[in-house]
C-alpha positions in Angstrom: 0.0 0.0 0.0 1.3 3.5 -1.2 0.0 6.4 0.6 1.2 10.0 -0.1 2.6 11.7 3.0 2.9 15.1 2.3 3.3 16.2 6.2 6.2 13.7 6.7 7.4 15.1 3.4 7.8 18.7 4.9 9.0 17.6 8.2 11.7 15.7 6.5 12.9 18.8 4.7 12.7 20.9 7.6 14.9 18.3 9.9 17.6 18.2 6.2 17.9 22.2 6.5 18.6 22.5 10.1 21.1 20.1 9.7 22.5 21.8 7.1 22.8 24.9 9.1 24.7 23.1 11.9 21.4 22.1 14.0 22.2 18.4 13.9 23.5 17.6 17.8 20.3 19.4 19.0 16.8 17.8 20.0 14.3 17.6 17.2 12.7 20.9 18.7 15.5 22.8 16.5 13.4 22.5 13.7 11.8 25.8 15.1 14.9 27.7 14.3 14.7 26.9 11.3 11.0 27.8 10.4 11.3 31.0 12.8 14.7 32.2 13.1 15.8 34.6 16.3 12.7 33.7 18.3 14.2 31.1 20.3 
């Protein structure tokens, strides 16, 4: 069974970007640095 996950799909690029801007040894609530930057 093939089911489109478009959510999962978002989230995935999300967690890729904050790696790529040197988020990777933080927890998974990094991610918000990357969608709202300076409001951490």
């Amino acid at each position: 069974m093939h089911l489109a996950t478009p959510v999962a799909a978002a989230a995935e690029q999300l967690f890729l970007l904050g790696e790529s801007l040197g988020l990777a040894a933080r927890d998974d609530s990094a991610v918000i640095t990357v969608v709202a930057p300076g409001r951490d």
